[in-house]
N, C-alpha and C positions, 0 to 999 in steps of 0.2 A: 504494500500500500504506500502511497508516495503522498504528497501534502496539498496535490489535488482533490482531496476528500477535504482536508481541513481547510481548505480555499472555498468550498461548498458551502460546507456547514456557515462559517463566515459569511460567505454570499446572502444568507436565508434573515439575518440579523437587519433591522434597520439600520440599530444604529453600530457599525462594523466593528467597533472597538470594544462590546460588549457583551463577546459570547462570554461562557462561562467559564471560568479557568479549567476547571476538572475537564469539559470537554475538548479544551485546546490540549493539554496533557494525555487524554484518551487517546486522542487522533496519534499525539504525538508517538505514545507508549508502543501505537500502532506500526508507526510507520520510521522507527528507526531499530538503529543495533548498534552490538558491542555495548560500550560501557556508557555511552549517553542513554543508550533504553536504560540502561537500571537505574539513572539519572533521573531519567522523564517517570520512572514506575516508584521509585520513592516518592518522589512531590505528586504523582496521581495519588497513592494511597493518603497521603496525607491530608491531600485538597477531597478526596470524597469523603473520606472517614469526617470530616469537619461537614461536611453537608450529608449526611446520610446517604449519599450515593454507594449503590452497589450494582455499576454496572464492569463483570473481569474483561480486561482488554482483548482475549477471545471474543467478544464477543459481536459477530456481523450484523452492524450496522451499515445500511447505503449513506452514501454522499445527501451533503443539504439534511441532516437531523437539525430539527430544531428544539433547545430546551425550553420552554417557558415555564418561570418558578421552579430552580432548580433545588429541588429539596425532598428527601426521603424518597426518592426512588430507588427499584431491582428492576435488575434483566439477567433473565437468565443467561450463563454462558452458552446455551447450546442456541436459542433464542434467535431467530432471526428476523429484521429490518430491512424491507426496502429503504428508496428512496423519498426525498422530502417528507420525513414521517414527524409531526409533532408531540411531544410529548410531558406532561406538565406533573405536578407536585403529586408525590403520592401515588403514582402509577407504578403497579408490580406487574411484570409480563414473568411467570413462572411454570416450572415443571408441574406435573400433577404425574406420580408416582406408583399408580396404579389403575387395573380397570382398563375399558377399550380406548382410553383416552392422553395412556400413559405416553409421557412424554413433554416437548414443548413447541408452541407460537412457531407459527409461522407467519409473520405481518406484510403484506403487499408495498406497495411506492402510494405515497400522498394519502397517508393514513394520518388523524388529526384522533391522540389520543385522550381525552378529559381527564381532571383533576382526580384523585382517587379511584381511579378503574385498575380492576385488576382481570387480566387475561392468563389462563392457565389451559393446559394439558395440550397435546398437539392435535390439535389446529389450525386454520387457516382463514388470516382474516385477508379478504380480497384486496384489490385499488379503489381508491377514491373511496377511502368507508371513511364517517365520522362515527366517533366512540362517544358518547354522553358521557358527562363527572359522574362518578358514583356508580359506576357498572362492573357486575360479573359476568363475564363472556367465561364459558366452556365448551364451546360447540362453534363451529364453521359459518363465519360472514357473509355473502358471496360478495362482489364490486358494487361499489355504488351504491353504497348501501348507509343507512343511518340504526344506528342500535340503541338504545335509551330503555328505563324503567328495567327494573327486577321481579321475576326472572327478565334476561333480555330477550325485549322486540326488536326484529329488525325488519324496518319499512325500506322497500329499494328508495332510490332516490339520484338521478343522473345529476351529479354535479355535485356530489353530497359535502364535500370540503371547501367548496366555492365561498370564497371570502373570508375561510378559516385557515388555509395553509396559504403563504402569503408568499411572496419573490421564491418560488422555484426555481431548482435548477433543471435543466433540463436531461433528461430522464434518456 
């Protein structure tokens, strides 16, 4: 991975000089070696552990993540992101351990995740889904889709991030 992801992710920010440190150190943890990676991976643990961040630098994320309110979030390592995918305070994408479900997420490109949702067991949430604050998703998205209320509905909806995921990169 080179610093073309971290030039992305930047990209998605208004205002450019205010992405989040942990995520600039993520990218970075990502995309180097030898002895600056253990450099970049000491001040990530430090800069997440200080925000409750628990996402491991395995872990695939696409280009243009954007954080908003970064605080108390997991992703699991095994966990996958496409691109321009939002993701806000209190969002856990996690394994589920057992059952026909065992496993973890798999998230599509221009997914806009809400405040406290959590998505678990493997999975697949499609393109262009918006996630409601407050939601448990164990079960399959399809595109285009909007998900809200517990257990989760999900109503399709073409364009369903329109206005909610903002300066994309392109995909």
């Amino acid at each position: 991975m080179d610093n073309t992801v971290l030039k992305n992710d930047i990209a998605r920010y208004s205002d450019k000089g205010r992405i989040p440190w942990f995520q600039k150190l993520f990218r970075k943890v990502q995309s180097s070696v030898g002895i600056i990676n253990i450099f970049y991976r000491c001040l990530y643990k430090i800069v997440a552990r200080s925000s409750h961040i628990e996402i491991p630098p395995k872990c695939m994320i696409g280009a243009g993540l954007y954080i908003g309110h970064a605080f108390c979030i997991t992703i699991n390592e095994k966990a996958v992101l496409g691109k321009n995918c939002n993701i806000h305070k209190g969002v856990t994408i996690g394994r589920e351990n057992r059952g026909s479900r065992k496993g973890t997420p798999t998230i599509g490109n221009c997914v806009w995740i809400g405040i406290n949702s959590t998505i678990v067991g493997n999975i697949v949430i499609g393109d262009d889904v918006l996630i409601a604050p407050n939601i448990y998703i164990n079960r399959d998205v399809p595109s285009h889709s909007i998900v809200f209320g517990n257990p989760c509905i999900i109503k399709p909806c073409d364009n369903a991030t329109a206005e909610y995921i903002n300066q994309k990169i392109e995909i």
